[in-house]
Backbone as JSON, one array per atom type, in Angstrom:
{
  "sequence": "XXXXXXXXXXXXXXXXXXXXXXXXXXXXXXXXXXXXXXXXXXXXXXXXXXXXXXXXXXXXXXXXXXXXXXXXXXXXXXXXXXXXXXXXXXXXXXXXXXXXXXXXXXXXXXXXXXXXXXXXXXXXXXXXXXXXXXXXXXXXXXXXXXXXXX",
  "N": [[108.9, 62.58, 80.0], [108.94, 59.64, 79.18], [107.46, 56.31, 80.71], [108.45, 53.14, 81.34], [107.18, 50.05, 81.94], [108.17, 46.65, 83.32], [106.99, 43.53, 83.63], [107.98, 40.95, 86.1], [107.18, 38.64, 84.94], [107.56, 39.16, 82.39], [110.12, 39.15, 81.96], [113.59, 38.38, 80.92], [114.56, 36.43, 82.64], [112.96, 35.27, 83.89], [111.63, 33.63, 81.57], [113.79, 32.08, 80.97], [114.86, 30.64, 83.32], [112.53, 30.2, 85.22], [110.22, 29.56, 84.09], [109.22, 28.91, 80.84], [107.44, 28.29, 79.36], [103.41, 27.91, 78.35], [101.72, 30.33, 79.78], [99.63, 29.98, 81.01], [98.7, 27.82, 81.42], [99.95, 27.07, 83.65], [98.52, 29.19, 84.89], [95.99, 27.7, 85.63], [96.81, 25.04, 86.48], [97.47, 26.16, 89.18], [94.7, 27.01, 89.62], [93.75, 24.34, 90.02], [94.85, 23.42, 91.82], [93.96, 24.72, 93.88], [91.3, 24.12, 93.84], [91.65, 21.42, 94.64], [92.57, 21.53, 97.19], [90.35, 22.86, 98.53], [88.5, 21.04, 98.26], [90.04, 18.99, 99.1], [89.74, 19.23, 102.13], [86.84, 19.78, 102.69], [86.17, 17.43, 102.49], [87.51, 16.27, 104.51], [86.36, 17.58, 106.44], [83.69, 16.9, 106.36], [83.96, 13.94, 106.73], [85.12, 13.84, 109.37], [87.75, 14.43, 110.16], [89.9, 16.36, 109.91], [92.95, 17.79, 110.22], [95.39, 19.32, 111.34], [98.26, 18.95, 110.93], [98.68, 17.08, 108.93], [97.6, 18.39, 106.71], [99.53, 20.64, 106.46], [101.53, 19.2, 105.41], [100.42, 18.23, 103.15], [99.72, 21.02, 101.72], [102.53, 21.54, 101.74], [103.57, 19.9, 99.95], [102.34, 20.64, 97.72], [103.7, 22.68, 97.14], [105.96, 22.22, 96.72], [105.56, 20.6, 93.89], [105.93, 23.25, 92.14], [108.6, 23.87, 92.28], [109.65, 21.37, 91.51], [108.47, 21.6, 88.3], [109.91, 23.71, 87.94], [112.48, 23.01, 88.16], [111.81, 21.39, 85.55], [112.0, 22.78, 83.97], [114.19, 24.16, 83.73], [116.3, 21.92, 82.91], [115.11, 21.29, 80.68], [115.55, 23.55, 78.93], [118.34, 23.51, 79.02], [118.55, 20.72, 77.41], [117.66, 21.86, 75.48], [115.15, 21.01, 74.75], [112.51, 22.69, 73.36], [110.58, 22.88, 75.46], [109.43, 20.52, 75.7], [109.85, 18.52, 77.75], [108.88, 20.24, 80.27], [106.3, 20.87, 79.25], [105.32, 17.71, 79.43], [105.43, 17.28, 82.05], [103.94, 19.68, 83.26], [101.21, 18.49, 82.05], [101.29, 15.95, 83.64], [101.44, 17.04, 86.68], [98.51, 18.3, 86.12], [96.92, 16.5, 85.09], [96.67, 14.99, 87.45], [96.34, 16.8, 89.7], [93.22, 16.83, 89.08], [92.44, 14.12, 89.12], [92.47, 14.12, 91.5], [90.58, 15.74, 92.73], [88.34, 14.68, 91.45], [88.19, 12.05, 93.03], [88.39, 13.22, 95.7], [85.99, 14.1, 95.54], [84.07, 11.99, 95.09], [84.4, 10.53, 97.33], [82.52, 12.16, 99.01], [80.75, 12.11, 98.4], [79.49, 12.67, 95.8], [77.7, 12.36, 92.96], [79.51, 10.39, 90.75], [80.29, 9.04, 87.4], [80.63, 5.76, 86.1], [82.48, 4.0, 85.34], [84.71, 5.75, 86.04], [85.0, 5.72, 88.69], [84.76, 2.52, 89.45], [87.53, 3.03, 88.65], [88.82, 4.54, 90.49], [88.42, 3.25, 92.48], [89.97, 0.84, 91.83], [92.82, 2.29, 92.18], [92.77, 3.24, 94.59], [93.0, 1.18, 96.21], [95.56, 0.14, 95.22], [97.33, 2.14, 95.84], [96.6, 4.32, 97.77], [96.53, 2.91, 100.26], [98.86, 2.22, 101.25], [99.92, 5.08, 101.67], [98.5, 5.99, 103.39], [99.09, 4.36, 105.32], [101.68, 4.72, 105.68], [101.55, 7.5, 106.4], [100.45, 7.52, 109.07], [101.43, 5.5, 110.48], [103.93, 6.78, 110.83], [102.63, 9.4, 112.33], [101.7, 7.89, 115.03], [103.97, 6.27, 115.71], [105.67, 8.76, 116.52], [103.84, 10.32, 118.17], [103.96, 7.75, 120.33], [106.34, 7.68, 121.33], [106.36, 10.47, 122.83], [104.78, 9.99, 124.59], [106.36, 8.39, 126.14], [108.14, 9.97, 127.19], [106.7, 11.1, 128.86]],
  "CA": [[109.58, 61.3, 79.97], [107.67, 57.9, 78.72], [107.79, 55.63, 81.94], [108.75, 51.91, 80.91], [107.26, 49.0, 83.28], [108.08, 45.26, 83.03], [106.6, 42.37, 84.87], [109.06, 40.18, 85.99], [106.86, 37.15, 84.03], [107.54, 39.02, 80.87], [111.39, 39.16, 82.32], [113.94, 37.26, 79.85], [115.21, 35.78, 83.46], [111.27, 34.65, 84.3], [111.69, 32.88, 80.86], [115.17, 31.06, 81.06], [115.17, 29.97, 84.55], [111.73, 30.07, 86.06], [109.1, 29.01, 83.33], [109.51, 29.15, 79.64], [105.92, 27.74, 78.47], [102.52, 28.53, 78.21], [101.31, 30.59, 81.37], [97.83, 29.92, 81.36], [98.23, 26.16, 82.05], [100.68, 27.52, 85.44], [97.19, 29.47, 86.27], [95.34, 26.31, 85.41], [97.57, 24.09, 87.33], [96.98, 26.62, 90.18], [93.2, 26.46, 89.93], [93.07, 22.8, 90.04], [95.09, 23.35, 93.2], [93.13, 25.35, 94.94], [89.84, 23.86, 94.04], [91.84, 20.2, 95.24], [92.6, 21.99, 98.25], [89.24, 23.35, 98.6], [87.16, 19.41, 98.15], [90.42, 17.97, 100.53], [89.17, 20.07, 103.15], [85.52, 19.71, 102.59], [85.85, 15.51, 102.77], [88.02, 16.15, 105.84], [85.3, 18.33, 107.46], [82.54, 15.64, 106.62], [84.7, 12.31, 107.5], [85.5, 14.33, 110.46], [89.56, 13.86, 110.03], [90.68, 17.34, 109.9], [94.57, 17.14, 110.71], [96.4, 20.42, 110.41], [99.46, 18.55, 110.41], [98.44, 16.38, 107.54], [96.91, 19.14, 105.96], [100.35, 21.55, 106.3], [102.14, 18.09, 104.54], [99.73, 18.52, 102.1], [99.88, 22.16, 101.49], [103.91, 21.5, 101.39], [103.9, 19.23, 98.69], [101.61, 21.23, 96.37], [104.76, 23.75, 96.65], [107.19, 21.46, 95.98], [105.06, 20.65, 92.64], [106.23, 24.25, 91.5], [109.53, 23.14, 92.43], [109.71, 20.34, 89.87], [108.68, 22.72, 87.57], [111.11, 24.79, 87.9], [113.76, 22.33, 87.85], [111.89, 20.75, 84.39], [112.22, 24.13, 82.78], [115.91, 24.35, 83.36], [116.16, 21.0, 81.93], [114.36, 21.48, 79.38], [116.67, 24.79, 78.67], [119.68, 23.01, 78.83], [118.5, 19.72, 76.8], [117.24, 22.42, 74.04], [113.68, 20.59, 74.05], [111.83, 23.49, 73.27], [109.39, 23.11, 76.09], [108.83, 19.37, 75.68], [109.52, 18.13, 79.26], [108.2, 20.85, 80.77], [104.67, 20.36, 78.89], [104.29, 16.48, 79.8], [105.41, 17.71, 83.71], [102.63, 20.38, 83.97], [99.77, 17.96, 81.93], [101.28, 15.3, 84.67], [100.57, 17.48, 87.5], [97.06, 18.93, 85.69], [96.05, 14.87, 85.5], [96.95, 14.28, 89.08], [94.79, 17.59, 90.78], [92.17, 16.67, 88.36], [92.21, 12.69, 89.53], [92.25, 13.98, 93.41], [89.4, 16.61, 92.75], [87.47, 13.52, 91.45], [88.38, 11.2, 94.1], [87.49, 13.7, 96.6], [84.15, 14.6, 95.48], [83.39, 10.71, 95.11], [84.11, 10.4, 98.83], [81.71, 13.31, 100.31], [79.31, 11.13, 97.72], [79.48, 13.51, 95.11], [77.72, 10.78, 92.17], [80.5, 9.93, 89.88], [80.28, 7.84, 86.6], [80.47, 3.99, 86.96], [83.53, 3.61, 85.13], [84.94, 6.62, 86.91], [84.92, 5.16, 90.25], [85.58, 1.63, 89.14], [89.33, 3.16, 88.1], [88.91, 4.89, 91.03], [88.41, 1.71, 93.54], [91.43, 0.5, 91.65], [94.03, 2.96, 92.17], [93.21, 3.21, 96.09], [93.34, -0.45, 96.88], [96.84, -0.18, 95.07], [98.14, 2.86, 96.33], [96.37, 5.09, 99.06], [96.02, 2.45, 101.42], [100.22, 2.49, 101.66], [100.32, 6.37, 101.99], [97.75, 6.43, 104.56], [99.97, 3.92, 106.61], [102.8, 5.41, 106.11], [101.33, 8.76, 107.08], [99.45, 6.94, 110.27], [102.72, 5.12, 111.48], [104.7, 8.39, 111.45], [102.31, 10.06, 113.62], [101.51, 7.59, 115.66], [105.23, 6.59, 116.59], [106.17, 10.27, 117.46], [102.97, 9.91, 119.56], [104.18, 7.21, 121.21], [107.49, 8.91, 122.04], [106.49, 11.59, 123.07], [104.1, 9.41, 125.7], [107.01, 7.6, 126.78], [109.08, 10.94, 127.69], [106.36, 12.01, 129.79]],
  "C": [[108.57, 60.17, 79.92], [108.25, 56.57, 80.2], [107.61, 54.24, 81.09], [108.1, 50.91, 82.58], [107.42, 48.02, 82.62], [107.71, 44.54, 83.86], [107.77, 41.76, 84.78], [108.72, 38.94, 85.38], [107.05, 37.65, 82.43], [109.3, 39.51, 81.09], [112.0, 38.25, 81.4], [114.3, 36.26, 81.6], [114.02, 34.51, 84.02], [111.22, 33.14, 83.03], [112.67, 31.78, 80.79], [115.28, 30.31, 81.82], [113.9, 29.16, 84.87], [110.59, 29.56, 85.2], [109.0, 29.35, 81.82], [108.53, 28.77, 78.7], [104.97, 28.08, 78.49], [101.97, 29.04, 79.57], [100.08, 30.93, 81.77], [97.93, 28.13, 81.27], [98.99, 26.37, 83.29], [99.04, 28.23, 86.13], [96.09, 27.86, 86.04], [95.77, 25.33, 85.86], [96.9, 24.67, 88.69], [95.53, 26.99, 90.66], [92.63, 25.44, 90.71], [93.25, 22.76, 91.08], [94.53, 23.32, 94.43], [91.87, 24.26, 94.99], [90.47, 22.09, 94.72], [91.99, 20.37, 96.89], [91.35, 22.2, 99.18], [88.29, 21.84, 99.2], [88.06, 18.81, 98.92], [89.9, 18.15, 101.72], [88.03, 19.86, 103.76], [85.57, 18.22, 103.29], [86.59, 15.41, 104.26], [87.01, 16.25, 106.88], [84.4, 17.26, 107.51], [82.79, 14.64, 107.23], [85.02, 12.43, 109.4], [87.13, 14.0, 111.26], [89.84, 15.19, 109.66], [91.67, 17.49, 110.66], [95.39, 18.27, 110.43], [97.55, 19.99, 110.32], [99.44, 17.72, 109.08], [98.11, 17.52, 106.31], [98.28, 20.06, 105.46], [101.24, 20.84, 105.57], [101.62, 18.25, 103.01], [100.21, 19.88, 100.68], [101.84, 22.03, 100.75], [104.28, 20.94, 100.17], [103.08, 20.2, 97.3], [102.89, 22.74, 95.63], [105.45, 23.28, 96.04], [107.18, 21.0, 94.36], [105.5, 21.81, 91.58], [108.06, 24.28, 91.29], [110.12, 22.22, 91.06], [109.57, 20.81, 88.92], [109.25, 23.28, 86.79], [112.3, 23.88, 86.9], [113.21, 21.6, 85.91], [112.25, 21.85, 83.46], [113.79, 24.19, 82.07], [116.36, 23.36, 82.54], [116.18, 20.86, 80.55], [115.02, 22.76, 78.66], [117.43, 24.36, 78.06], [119.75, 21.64, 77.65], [117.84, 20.44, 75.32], [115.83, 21.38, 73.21], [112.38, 21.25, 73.76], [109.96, 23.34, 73.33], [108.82, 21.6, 76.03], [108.54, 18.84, 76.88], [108.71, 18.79, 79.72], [106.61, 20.47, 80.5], [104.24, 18.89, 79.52], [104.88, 16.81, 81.23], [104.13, 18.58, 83.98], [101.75, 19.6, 83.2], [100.13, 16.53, 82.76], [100.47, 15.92, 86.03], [99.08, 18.19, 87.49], [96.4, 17.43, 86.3], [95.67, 14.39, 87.2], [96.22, 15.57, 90.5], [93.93, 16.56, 90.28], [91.47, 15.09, 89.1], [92.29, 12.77, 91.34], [91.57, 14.5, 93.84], [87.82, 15.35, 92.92], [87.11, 12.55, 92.47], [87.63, 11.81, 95.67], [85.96, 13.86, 96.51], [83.4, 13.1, 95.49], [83.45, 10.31, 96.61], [83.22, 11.17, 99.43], [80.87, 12.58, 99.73], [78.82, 11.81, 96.25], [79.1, 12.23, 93.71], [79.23, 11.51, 90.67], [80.32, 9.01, 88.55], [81.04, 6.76, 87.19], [81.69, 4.02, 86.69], [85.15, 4.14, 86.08], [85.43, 5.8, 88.64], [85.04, 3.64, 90.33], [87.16, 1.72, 89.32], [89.95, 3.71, 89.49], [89.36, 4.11, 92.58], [89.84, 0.86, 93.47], [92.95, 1.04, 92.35], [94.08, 3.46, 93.82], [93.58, 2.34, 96.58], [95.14, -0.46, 96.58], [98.03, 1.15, 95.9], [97.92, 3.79, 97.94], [96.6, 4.6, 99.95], [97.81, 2.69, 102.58], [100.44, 3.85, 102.36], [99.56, 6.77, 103.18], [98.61, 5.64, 105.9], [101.08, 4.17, 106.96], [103.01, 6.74, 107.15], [100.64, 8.26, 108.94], [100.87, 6.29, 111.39], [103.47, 6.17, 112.04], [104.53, 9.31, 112.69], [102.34, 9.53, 114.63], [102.66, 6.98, 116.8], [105.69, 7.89, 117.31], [105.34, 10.36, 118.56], [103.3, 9.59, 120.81], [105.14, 7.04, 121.79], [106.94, 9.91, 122.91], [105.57, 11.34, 124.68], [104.9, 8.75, 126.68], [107.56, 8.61, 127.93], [108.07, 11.2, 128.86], [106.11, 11.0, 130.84]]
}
């Protein structure tokens, strides 16, 4: 008897539902991940701000990225754009490791081109500084709950 195997990524259900485009930019998404994961970590360790609750926020959202995904695939199924969304969603999330790989490595001091880190100076003044206070209030109220109770 001839034994038959299938992966479930060469599944028609893997294709319809769960990812229907090229699956070497999904491991290439998940590279960038890791290695963003990898240099958040690193700049934590140096700055000396390692936060496993920040860090497990972190971690959470990089899931939820697969998430979106998902949901652009179906989308993209149902709107019969053969693979259009989907593509500018994963070279969105490629751009956006890629621009937090950079960012990190320019903080441990890692040299950077000028222009580089110019765009770079930009886009924290306008945005990080919010997400860091958002993330900073959060904790620091529950904190100061949790100081009251006792």
């Amino acid at each position: 008897m001839e034994e038959i195997r299938v992966k479930f990524t060469e599944s028609e259900a893997f294709h319809t539902f769960i990812y229907a485009g090229d699956i070497k930019l999904m491991w290439f998404l998940m590279i960038l991940m890791i290695l963003d994961i990898i240099t958040g970590l690193s700049k934590a360790v140096k700055n000396k701000s390692l936060w496993s609750r920040k860090s497990m926020f972190g971690f959470a959202r990089k899931m939820l990225i697969f998430c979106i995904i998902v949901l652009a695939n179906i989308i993209d199924q149902i709107l019969g754009l053969n693979s259009g969304l989907l593509m500018i969603t994963i070279f969105y999330y490629i751009a956006n490791e890629g621009l937090s790989i950079v960012e990190n490595c320019a903080e441990m001091g890692v040299l950077v081109p000028k222009e580089i880190a110019e765009k770079l100076q930009v886009i924290k003044s306008d945005k990080g500084s919010t997400v860091k206070q958002e993330i900073k209030e959060e904790f620091t109220t529950k904190h100061n709950k949790e100081q009251d109770i006792n």
